[in-house]
N, C-alpha and C positions, 0 to 999 in steps of 0.2 A: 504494500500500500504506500501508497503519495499522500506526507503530511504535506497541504496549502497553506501557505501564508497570508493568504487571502484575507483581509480585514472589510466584511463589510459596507463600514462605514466610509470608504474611501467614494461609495457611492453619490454621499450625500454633498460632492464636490463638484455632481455632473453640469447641476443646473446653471455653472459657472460657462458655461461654452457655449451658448450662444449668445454670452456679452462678451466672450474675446474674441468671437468670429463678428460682431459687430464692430469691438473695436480694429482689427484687423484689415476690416475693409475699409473704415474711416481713418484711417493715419495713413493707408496707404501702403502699408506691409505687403499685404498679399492681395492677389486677383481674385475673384469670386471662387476658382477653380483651386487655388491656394488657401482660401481662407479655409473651404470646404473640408479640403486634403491632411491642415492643420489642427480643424475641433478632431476628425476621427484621431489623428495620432494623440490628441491632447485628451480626450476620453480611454484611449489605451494606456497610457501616461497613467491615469488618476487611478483607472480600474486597477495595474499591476504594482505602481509605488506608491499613489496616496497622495498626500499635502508635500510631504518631502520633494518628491520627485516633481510633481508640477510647479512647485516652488523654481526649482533649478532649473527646470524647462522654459519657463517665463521670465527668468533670467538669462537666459541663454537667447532667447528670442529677442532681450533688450538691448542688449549687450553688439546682436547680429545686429538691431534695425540701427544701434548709433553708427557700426561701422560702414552700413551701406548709406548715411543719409550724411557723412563727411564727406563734403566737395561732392554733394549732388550737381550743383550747376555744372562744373568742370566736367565731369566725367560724362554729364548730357549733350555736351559741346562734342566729346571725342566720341559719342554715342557709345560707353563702357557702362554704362548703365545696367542693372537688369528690370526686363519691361519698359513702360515706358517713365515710370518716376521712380525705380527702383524698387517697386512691390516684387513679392515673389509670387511662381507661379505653381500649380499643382507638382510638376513634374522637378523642381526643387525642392519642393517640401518634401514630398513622396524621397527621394535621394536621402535628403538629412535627416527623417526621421523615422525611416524603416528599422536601424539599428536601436536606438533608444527606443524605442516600441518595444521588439523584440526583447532587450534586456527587463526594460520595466515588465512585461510577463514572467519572463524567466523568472524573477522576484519573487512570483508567489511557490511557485516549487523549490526556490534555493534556499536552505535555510542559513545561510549566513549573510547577513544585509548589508554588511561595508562591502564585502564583494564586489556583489551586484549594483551598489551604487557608486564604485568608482570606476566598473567599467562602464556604468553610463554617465559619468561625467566624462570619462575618453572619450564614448564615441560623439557625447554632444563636443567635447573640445576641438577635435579632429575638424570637423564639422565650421567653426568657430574658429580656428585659427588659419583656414580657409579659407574663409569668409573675409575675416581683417586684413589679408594676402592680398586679396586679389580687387577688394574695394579701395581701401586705403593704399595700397600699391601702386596701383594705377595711377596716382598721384602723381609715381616719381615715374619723371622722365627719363631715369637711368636703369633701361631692362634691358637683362641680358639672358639667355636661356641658361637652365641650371645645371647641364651637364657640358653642353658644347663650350657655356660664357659667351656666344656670338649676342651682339647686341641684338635686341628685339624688339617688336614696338608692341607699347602695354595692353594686356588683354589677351596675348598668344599664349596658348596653352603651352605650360612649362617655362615661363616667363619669369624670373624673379627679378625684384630689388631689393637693396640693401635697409630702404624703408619700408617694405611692403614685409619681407624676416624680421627685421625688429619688434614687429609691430603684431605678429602675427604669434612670436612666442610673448609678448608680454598679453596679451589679451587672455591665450591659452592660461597661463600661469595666473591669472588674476581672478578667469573665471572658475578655474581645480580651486584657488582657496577661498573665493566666497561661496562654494559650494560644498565644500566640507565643512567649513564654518557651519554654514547654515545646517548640514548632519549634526553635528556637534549638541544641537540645542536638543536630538532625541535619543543622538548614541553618546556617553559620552568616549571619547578617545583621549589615551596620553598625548600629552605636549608631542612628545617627538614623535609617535606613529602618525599623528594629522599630518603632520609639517612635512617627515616621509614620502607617504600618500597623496597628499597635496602635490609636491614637486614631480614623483611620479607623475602623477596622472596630467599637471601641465605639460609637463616635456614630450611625455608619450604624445597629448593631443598637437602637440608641436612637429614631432615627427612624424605624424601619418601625414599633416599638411605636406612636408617635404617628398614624401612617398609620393602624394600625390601629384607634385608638379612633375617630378620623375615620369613616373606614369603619362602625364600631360602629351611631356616632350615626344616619349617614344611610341605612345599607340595615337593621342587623339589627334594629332597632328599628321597621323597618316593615316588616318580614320576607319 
């Protein structure tokens, strides 16, 4: 038999998702098709972690919209944008939050919870330091691809700068410790396993982004 870790009162959280798919579509985050894409993952969220996890989820999503809405004008000028004001749409949501879904399930069958919630602060960081890569990156003028170094012009898959990595592990690392933090208030954790834990899980989320410009360079670029 399969002990559930199912609590559930995590249910009594749901009626919260149709004022974030409202707010969603009113600031301009997501398209109809995104906002849509976003309550179901955010009802998966609630059903497998509860307040924790949607906590960090909604942290994660604030954290995304600041980095896509730095140097909005500028980036609508070189149309690096995504959509037409920088909303997202179903088929990025769907992307970034198939993993943290997945792990927020897996929750209720794993019986140990710091596990499960800091590989889903990785796979949201991943996700997240991604995101500040390739928004805030864009910025800089100086791209070069990350395996060859040949200069590049910003927005080519596999394209880094030296603004767009700074900026992309400090967000990762900022967002692993207000999210452990915020564990903190229901698990407690030693001083030094948080701090630990914490730096893992930024760094990790740090180097999938790197994985992924890798990636970038050598398949999507030959499509």
């Amino acid at each position: 038999s399969v002990d559930l870790m199912f609590d559930v009162y995590n249910l009594l959280l749901l009626p919260i998702i149709p004022l974030l798919y409202y707010m969603g579509i009113k600031t301009q985050a997501f398209n109809k098709g995104g906002a849509i894409s976003a309550a179901i993952i955010g009802i998966i969220v609630i059903i497998g972690g509860g307040v924790i996890y949607f906590v960090i989820l909604f942290v994660f999503l604030g954290l995304s919209y600041i980095a896509t809405m730095l140097g909005i004008k500028e980036k609508s000028k070189k149309k690096l944008q995504e959509g037409l004001k920088g909303e997202r749409g179903a088929k990025n949501v769907i992307a970034a939050g198939l993993a943290p879904a997945a792990i927020s399930i897996m929750n209720i069958f794993y019986s140990n919870p710091v596990v499960t919630f800091v590989l889903f602060v990785i796979s949201l960081g991943v996700i997240l330091s991604d995101t500040s890569a390739s928004e805030i990156g864009s910025l800089d003028h100086d791209t070069f691809m990350i395996l060859t170094l040949k200069r590049a012009i910003p927005g080519t898959n596999g394209a880094v700068s030296i603004l767009g990595t700074v900026v992309s592990l400090v967000f990762s690392i900022l967002f692993s410790f207000l999210s452990l933090s915020i564990f903190q208030i229901s698990y407690y954790l030693p001083f030094d396993k948080y701090l630990n834990l914490a730096l893992i899980a930024g760094i990790i989320g740090f180097i999938g982004n790197i994985i992924d410009s890798i990636l970038g360079e050598i398949f999507e670029n030959r499509n």
